[in-house]
PAMIKOL-935638 format. One record per residue (C-alpha): residue in three letters; x, y, z. Coordinates in steps of 0.2 Angstrom, whole numbers, padded with zeros to 4 digits, always signed. Last residue first. Example, Ala and Ser with C-alpha at 12.3 -4.5 7.8 and 13.67 -1.06 7.14 Angstrom:
REM PAMIKOL-935638
SER+0068-0005+0036;ALA+0062-0022+0039;
//
This chain:
REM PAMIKOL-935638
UNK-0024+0091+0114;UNK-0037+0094+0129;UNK-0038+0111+0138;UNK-0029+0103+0154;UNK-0032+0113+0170;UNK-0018+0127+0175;UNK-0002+0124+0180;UNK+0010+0109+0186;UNK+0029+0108+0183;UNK+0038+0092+0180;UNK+0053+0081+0188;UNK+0056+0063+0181;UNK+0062+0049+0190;UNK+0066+0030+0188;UNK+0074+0018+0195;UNK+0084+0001+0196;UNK+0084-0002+0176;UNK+0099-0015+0170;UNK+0104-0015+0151;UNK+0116-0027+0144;UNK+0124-0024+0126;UNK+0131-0039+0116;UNK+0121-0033+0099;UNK+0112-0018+0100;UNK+0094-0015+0105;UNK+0092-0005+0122;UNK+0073+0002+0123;UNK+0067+0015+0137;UNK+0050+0019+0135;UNK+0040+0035+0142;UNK+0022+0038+0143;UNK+0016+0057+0148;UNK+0000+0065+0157;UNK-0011+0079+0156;UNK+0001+0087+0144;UNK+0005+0107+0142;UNK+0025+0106+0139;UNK+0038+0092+0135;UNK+0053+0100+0134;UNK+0068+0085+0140;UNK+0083+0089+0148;UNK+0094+0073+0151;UNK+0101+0058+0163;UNK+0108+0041+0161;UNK+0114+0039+0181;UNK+0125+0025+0183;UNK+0127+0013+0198;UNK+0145+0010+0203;UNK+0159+0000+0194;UNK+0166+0017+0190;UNK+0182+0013+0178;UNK+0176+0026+0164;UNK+0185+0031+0150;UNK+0174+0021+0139;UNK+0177+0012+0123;UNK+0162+0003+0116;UNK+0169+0003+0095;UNK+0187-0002+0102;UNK+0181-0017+0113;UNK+0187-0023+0128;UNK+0181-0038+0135;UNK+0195-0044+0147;UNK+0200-0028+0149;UNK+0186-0019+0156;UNK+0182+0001+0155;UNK+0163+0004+0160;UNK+0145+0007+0155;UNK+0131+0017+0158;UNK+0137+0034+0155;UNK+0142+0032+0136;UNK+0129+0028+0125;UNK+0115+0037+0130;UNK+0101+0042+0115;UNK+0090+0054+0122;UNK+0070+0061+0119;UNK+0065+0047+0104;UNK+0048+0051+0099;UNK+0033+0044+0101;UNK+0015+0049+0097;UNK-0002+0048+0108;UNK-0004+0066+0113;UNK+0015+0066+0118;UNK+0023+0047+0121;UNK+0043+0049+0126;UNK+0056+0037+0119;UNK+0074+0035+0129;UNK+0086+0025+0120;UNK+0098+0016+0132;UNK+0116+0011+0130;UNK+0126-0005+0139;UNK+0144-0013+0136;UNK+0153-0018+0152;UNK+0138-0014+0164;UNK+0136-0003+0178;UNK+0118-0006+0183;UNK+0105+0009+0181;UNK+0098+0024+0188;UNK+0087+0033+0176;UNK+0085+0052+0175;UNK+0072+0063+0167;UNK+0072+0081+0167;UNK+0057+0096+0161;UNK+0041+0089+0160;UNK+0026+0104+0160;UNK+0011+0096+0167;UNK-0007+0104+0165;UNK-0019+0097+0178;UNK-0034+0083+0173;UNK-0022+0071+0182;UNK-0022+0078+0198;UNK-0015+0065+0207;UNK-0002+0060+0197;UNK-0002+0059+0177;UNK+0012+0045+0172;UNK+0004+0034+0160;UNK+0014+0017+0162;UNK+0032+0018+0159;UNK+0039+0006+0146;UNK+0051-0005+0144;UNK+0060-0015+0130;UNK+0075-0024+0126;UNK+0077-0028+0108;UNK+0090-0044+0107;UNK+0102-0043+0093;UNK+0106-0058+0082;UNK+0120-0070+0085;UNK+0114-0084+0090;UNK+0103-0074+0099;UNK+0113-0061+0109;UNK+0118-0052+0126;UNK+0130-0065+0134;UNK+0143-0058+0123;UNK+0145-0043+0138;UNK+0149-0055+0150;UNK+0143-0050+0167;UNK+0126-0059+0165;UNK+0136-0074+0162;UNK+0124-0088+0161;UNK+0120-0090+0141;UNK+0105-0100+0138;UNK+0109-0114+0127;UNK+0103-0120+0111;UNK+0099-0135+0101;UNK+0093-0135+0085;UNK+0083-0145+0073;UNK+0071-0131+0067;UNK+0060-0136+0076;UNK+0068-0129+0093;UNK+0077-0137+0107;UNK+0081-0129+0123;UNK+0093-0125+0135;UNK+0094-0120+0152;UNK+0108-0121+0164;UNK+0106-0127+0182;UNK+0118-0143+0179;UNK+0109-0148+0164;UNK+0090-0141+0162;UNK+0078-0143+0149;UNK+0065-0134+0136;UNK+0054-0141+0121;UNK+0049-0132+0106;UNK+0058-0117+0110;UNK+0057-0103+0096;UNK+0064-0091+0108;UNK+0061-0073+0096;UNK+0052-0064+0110;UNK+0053-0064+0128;UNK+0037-0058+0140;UNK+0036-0056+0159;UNK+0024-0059+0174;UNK+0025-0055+0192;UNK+0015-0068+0200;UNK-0005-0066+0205;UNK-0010-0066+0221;UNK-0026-0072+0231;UNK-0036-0079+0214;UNK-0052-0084+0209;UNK-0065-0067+0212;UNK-0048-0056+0204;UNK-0042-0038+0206;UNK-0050-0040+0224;UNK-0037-0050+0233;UNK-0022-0046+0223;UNK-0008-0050+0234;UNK+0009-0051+0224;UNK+0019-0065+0219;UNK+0038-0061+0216;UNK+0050-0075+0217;UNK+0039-0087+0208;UNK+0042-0076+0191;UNK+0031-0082+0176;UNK+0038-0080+0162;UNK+0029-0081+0144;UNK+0040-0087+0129;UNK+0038-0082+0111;UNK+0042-0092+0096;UNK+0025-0096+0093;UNK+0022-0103+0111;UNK+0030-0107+0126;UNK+0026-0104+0144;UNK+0042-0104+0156;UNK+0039-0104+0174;UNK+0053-0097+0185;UNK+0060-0097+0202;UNK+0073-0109+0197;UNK+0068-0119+0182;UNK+0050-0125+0177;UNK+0045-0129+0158;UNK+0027-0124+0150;UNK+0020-0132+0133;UNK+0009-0123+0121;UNK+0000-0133+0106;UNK-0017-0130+0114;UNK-0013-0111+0114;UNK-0013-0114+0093;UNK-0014-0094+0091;UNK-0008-0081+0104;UNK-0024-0070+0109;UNK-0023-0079+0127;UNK-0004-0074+0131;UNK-0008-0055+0125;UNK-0021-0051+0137;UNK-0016-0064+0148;UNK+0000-0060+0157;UNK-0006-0048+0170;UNK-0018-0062+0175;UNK-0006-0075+0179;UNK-0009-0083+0192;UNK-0027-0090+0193;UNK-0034-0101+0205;UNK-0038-0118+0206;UNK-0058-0120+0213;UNK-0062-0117+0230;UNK-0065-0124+0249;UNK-0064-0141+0238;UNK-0055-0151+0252;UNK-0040-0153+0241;UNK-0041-0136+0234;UNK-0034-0132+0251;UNK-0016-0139+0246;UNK-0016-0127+0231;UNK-0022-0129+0212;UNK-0015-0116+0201;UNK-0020-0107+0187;UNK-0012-0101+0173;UNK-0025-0094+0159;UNK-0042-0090+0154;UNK-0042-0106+0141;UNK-0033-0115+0153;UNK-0014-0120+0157;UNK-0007-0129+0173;UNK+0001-0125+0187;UNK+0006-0134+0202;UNK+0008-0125+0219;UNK+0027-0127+0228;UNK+0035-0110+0220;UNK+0028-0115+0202;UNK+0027-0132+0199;UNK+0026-0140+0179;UNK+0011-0144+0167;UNK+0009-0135+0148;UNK+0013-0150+0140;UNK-0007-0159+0138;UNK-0011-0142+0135;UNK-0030-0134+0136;UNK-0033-0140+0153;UNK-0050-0136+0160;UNK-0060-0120+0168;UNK-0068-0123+0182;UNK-0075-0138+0195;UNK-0064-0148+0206;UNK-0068-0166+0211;UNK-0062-0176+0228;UNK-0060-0191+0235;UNK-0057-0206+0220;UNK-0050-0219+0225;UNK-0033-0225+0221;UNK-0031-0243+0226;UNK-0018-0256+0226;UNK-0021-0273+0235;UNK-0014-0280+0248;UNK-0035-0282+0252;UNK-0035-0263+0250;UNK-0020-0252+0249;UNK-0022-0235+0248;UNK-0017-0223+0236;UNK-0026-0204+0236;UNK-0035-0198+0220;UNK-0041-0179+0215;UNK-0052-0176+0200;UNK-0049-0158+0191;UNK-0061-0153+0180;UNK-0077-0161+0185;UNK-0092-0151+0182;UNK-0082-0142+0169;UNK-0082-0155+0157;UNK-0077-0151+0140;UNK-0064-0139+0144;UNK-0052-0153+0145;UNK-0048-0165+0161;UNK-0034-0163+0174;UNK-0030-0178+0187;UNK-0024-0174+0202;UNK-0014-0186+0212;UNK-0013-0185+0230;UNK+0000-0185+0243;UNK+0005-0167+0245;UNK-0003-0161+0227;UNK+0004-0171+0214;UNK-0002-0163+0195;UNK-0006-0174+0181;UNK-0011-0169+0163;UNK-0024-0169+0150;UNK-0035-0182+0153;UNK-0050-0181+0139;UNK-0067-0175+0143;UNK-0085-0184+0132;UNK-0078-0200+0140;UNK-0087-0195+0155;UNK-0078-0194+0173;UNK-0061-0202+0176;UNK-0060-0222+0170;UNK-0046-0229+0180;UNK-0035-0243+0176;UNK-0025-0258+0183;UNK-0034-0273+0179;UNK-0027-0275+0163;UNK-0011-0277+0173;UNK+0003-0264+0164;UNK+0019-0273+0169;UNK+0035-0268+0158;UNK+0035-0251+0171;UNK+0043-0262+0185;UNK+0044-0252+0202;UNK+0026-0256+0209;UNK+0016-0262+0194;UNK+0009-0248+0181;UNK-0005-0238+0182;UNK-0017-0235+0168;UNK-0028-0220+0163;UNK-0046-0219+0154;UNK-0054-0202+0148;UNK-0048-0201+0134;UNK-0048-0218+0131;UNK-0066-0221+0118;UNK-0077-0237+0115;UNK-0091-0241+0103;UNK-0095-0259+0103;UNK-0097-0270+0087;UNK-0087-0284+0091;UNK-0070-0281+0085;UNK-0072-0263+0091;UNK-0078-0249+0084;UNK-0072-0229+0087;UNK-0060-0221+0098;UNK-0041-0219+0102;UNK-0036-0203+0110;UNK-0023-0210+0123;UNK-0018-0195+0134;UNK-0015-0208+0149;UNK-0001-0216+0160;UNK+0001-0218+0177;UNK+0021-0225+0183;UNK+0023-0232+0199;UNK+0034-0230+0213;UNK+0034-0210+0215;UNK+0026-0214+0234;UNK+0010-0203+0238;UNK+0004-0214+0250;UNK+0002-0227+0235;UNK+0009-0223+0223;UNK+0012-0209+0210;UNK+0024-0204+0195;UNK+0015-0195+0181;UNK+0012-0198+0162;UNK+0007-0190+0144;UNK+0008-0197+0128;UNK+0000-0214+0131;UNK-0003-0226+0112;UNK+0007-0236+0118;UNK-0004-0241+0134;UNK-0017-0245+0124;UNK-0009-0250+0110;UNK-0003-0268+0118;UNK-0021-0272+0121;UNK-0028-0268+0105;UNK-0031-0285+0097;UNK-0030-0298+0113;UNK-0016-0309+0109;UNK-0014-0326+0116;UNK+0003-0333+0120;UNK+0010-0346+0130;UNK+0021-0353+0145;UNK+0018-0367+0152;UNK+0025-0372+0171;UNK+0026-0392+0177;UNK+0028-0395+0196;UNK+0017-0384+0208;UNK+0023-0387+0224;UNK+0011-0396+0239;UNK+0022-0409+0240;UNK+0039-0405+0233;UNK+0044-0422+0220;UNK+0027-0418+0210;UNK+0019-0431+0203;UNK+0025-0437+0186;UNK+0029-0427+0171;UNK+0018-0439+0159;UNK+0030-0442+0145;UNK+0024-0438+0127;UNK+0016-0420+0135;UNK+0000-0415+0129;UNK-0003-0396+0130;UNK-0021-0389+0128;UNK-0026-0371+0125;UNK-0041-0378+0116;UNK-0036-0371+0099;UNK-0019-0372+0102;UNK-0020-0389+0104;UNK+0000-0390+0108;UNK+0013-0403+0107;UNK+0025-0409+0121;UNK+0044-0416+0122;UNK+0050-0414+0106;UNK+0038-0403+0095;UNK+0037-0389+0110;UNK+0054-0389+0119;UNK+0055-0395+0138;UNK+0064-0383+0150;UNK+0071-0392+0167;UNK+0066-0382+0183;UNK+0075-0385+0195;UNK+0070-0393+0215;UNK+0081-0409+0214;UNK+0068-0420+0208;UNK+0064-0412+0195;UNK+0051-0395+0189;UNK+0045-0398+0172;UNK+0046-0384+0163;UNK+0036-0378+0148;UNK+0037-0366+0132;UNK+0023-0361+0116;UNK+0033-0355+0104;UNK+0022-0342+0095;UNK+0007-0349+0082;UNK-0005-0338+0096;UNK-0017-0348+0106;UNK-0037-0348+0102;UNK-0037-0358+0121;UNK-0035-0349+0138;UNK-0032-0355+0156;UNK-0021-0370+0150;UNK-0028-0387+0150;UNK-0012-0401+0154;UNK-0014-0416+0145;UNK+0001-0430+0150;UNK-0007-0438+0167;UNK-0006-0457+0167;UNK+0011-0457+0178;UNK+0000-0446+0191;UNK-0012-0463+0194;UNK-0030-0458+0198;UNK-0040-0474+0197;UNK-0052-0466+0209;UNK-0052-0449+0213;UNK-0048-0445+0231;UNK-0030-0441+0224;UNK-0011-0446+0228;UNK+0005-0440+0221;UNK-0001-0424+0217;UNK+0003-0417+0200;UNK+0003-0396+0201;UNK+0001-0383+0189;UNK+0010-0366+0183;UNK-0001-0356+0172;UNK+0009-0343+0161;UNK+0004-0327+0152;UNK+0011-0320+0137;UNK+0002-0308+0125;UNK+0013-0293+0129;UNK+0010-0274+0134;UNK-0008-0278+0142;UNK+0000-0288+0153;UNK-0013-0302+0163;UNK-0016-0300+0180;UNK-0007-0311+0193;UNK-0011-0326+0204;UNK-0028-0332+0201;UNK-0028-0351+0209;UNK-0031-0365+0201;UNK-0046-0374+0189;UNK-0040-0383+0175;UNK-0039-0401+0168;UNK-0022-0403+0175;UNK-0025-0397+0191;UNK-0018-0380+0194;UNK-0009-0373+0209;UNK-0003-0358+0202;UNK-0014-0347+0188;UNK-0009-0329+0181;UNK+0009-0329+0179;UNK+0014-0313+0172;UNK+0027-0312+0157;UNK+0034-0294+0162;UNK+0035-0282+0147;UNK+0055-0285+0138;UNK+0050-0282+0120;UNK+0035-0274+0124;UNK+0044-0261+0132;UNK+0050-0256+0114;UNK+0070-0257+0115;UNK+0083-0244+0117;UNK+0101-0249+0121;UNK+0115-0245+0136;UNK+0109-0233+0148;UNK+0093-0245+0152;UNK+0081-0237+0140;UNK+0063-0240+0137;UNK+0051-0234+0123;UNK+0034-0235+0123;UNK+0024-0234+0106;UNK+0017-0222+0095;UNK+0011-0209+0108;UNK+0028-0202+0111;UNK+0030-0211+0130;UNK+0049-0214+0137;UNK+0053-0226+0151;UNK+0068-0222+0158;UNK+0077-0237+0168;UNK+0086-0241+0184;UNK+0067-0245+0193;UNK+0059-0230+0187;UNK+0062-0216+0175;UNK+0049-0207+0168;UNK+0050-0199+0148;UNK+0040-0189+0137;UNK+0040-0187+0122;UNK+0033-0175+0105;UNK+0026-0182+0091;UNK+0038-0189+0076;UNK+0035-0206+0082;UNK+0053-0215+0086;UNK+0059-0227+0078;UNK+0077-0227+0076;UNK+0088-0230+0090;UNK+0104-0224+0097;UNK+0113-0212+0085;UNK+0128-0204+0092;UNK+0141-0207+0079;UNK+0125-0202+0067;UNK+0131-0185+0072;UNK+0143-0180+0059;UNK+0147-0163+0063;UNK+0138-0148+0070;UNK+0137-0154+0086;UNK+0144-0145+0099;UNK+0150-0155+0115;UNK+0142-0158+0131;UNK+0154-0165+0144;UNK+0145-0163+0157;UNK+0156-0154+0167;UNK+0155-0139+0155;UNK+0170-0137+0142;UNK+0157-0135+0129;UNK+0171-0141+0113;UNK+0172-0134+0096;UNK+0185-0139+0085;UNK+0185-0129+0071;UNK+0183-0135+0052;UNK+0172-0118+0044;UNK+0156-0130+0047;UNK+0160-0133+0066;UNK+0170-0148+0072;UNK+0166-0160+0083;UNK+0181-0172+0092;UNK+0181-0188+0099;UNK+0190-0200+0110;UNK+0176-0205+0119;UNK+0158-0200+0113;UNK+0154-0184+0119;UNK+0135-0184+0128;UNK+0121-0180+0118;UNK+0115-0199+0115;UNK+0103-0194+0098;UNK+0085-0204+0097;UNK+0077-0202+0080;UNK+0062-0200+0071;UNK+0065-0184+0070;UNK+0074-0178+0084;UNK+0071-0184+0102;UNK+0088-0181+0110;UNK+0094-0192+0126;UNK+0104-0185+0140;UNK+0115-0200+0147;UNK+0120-0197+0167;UNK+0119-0218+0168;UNK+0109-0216+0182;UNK+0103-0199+0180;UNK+0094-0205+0165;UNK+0088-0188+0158;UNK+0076-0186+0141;UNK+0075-0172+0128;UNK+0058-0172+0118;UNK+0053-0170+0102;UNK+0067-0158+0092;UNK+0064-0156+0072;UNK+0074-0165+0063;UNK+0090-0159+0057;UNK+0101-0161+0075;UNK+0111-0148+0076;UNK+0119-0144+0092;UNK+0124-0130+0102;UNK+0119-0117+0096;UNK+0118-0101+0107;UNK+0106-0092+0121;UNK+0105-0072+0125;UNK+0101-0065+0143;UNK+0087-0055+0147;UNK+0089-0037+0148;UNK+0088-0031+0168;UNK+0074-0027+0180;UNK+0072-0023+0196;UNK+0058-0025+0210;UNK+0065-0042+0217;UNK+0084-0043+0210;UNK+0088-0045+0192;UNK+0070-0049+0186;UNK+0068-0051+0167;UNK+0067-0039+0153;UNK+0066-0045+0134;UNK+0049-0036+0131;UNK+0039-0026+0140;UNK+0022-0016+0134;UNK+0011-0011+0146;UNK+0023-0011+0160;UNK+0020-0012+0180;UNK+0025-0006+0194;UNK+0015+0010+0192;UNK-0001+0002+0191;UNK-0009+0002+0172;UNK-0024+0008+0168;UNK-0018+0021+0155;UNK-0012+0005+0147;UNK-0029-0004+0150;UNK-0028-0020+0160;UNK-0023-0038+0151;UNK-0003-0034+0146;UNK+0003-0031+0164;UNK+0019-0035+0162;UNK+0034-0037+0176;UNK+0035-0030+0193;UNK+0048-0012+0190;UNK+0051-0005+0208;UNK+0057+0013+0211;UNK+0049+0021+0203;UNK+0050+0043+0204;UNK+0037+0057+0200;UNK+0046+0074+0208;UNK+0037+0091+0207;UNK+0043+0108+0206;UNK+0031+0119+0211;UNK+0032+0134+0198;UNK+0042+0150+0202;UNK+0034+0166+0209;UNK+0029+0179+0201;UNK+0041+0194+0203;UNK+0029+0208+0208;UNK+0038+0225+0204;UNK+0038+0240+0214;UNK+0046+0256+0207;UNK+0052+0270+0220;UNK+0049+0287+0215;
//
């Protein structure tokens, strides 16, 4: 008799796969998590949109001992200035010399620039000493960089550094004077220097009766309490120059009055209707000078939006003046003349909401300039100006306010894929072209980044850099990216925003201020250091810190499917990676909350080169193709599963372009 068996049938296999990897999402819930994203990345940058590689390493390059400031560019002259200490360094090779490192090797960046290593002797390129150990900023206008460190303003001219008040503008303030006084206003006076001249003019005839120009020696400037400097005249002659007279000799001076008496009268004027004899003196005004000094942030605005003159603000004095009055900046900016930064007219100022919110920073929206103010004002967080000349004049009125969340970084300002951005207490936002109108407030753009950026202690002491498609926010030795190249529509994730950009995190970058030569990134660090970013993502020994290992890390978010209260038995996994020289992977799989390591490739991912062989990475492999790392694993009975993949050895790569994993399902899940 025939036996009849009933075979059951074999489980459905099923197929989870990802195919695009968008960064961080360290805000949400990790079981919350989309499947593009990471709870818990580090070290990983975009390759191509929707992929992901290890980020690049970064070497010395100079050693400056004093903590790095600022780093400033004179494209004129091509010089690169270092703020260290209280120092500035020229970081360009001096001719005819050589570095060497600490074991006596020549070392030389073989770059266009010319940048060399500097580990040796590096008083050779000492330029001035001086500086305020605070961090700088620099502007360069009309063939010079102007650089602010909230002590006093430095400006350089590719040869020397001086304080601007050294060289400020002497304006002339009254033309066409009588001798006894009166005139025509002609220019401001400076607030970076206390001289002013009055130019006057001796007519040949007057209504006045008796009036006879030879008599006229006394000459009433428009100020008296002078200063004991040199006071200095001209006397213009009869063939159209102006011939200098010397204080003691020629004239003497009431500086009390503000008078200057000349022992021979210098006669009517040879040009009629020219003014014929200019003085030159000095009266300071006590805080005049520090008011621009004192400046640690800037921007470059005009009017119709030209970059002509320099604004400056983030002075924080306060307290009592000379006569009693209580008076406070923060809140106060000043604009310099067109093309000449030496020349700060006392006129030229703006005083932006309540002194109870300090100016932050600047951002240049089409043709306006935006003004960001603290947290302390929310009413008026953002102030919007145009320029506009009235009465051949300068203006910038105001014409619009922003409401929300304020600046918390007066260096955490840059542009991000055409919109500025600028950090908050709730973030990065951005103000767009219609923010101008005040449709809506600045919105938020990195929200996926926030639940670890905004537990980071001393936020306020953050500072943001722009390069490529990238923003860099760094803080703590650890750098948040923000990636223009892959924004992402978020409509109804956030009430304040329309996308959010693809967000990253990198540790062990202690950047404490970041720049650009020739599209490669360096930065300078406390410590005294200057390091490049390696370029090379082909070259194996790109993939280190000075040095040290880089951890590269990425992981899955909770993989359940559809029906995520089912049983799932896991039983392959397969990543599909970049060929690279040198490159390994650990694969880590999360059961009922613990990890444990699943696979440990390292041999399929890489291939055999030459130029960078190395005995202990030998592989027989010539496939320049993309790699499959691929295993068994047995993880039965979970309602869902969390993997990682981690590569953490010196000078290896690692680039993820997919993902898969097959399972089983079965019955509903018990619990653990």
């Amino acid at each position: 008799m025939a036996v009849h068996f009933n075979i059951p049938k074999s489980p459905q296999l099923h197929t989870y796969v990802a195919s695009r990897f968008l960064g961080a999402n360290f805000t949400s819930e990790a079981s919350t998590v989309d499947d593009t994203k990471s709870p818990n990345v580090e070290n990983m940058i975009r390759s191509v949109p929707g992929k992901i590689r290890k980020r690049m390493g970064y070497y010395e390059v100079g050693d400056f001992k004093a903590p790095i400031y600022g780093v400033h560019h004179m494209s004129t002259s091509g010089t690169w200035l270092i703020h260290a200490g209280k120092k500035l360094y020229d970081y360009t090779m001096p001719a005819g010399k050589y570095w060497v490192d600490d074991n006596g090797n020549k070392v030389v960046d073989e770059a266009k620039n010319k940048i060399v290593l500097i580990t040796g002797d590096i008083d050779d390129q000492l330029v001035y000493e001086g500086m305020a150990e605070h961090r700088s900023v620099s502007f360069q206008l009309a063939q010079s960089l102007v650089i602010l460190d909230g002590e006093s303003v430095k400006i350089y001219d590719g040869k020397t550094v001086k304080r601007i008040t050294e060289v400020a503008y002497i304006p002339t303030i009254s033309i066409s004077k009588n001798p006894t006084g009166g005139g025509t206003d002609f220019e401001p006076i400076n607030l970076l220097q206390p001289a002013f001249r009055d130019q006057f003019i001796v007519e040949s005839k007057s209504t006045q009766g008796g009036y006879n120009p030879a008599n006229i020696k006394s000459f009433q400037l428009t100020f008296g309490s002078l200063d004991p400097a040199e006071v200095k005249a001209w006397v213009l002659n009869a063939d159209g120059n102006w011939i200098q007279k010397k204080e003691g000799t020629d004239f003497s001076v009431d500086r009390t009055l503000g008078k200057v008496t000349f022992l021979q009268a210098p006669g009517a004027t040879p040009v009629s209707g020219e003014d014929n004899v200019k003085i030159e003196a000095s009266r300071t005004v006590a805080g005049y000078a520090d008011r621009i000094n004192h400046c640690t942030i800037g921007a470059m605005f005009g009017v119709n939006g030209a970059n002509d003159r320099l604004f400056v603000s983030g002075n924080e004095d306060h307290g009592v003046g000379v006569n009693g009055e209580m008076f406070s900046y923060i809140n106060y900016d000043w604009f310099s003349a067109q093309y000449d930064p030496t020349y700060f007219a006392d006129t030229n100022y703006s005083k932006l909401g309540s002194d109870a919110s300090a100016i932050m920073g600047y951002s240049i929206i089409n043709n306006y300039l935006a003004a960001h103010k603290d947290a302390s004002e929310s009413a008026q967080s953002i102030l919007i100006r145009e320029g506009d000349m009235v009465n051949s004049k300068p203006s910038f009125k105001l014409i619009n306010t922003l409401q929300g969340a304020g600046a918390i970084s007066r260096y955490c300002f840059g542009y991000l894929a055409t919109e500025p951005v600028f950090l908050t207490s709730l973030g990065v936002y951005a103000v767009t072209a219609q923010d101008v109108t005040g449709e809506k407030y600045a919105q938020d753009r990195s929200y996926y980044l926030e639940g670890k950026l905004l537990k980071e202690p001393r936020l306020k002491d953050a500072f943001g850099y722009a390069w490529k498609d990238y923003f860099f926010l760094c803080i703590n030795d650890h750098c948040y990216v923000l990636d223009g190249l892959q924004p992402m529509r978020t409509d109804n994730s956030r009430p304040y925003a329309t996308r959010q950009y693809a967000g990253f995190y990198f540790t062990n970058i202690p950047a404490n201020v970041m720049f650009e030569i020739e599209t490669d990134l360096y930065f300078g660090s406390t410590n005294g250091k200057v390091y490049k970013f390696y370029s090379d993502d082909k070259n194996m020994l790109s993939y280190n810190d000075d040095g040290a290992p880089i951890k590269a890390v990425w992981e899955t978010a909770d993989i359940s499917e559809d029906f995520f209260y089912k049983d799932k038995s896991y039983r392959f996994l397969s990543l599909r990676c970049m060929p690279e020289i040198a490159s390994s992977v650990q694969v880590q799989a999360q059961r009922q909350g613990l990890w444990q390591v699943i696979k440990e490739d390292v041999s399929t991912l890489k291939y055999f080169s030459f130029q960078y062989f190395t005995f202990s990475k030998f592989t027989f492999s010539n496939n320049r193709t993309q790699k499959l790392a691929s295993t068994k694993v047995r993880l039965k009975k979970l309602d869902h599963v969390r993997f990682r993949f981690v590569n953490d050895k010196l000078n290896e790569a690692l680039g993820i372009n997919d993902f898969a994993i097959e399972y089983t399902q079965s019955g509903n899940h018990k619990g653990d």
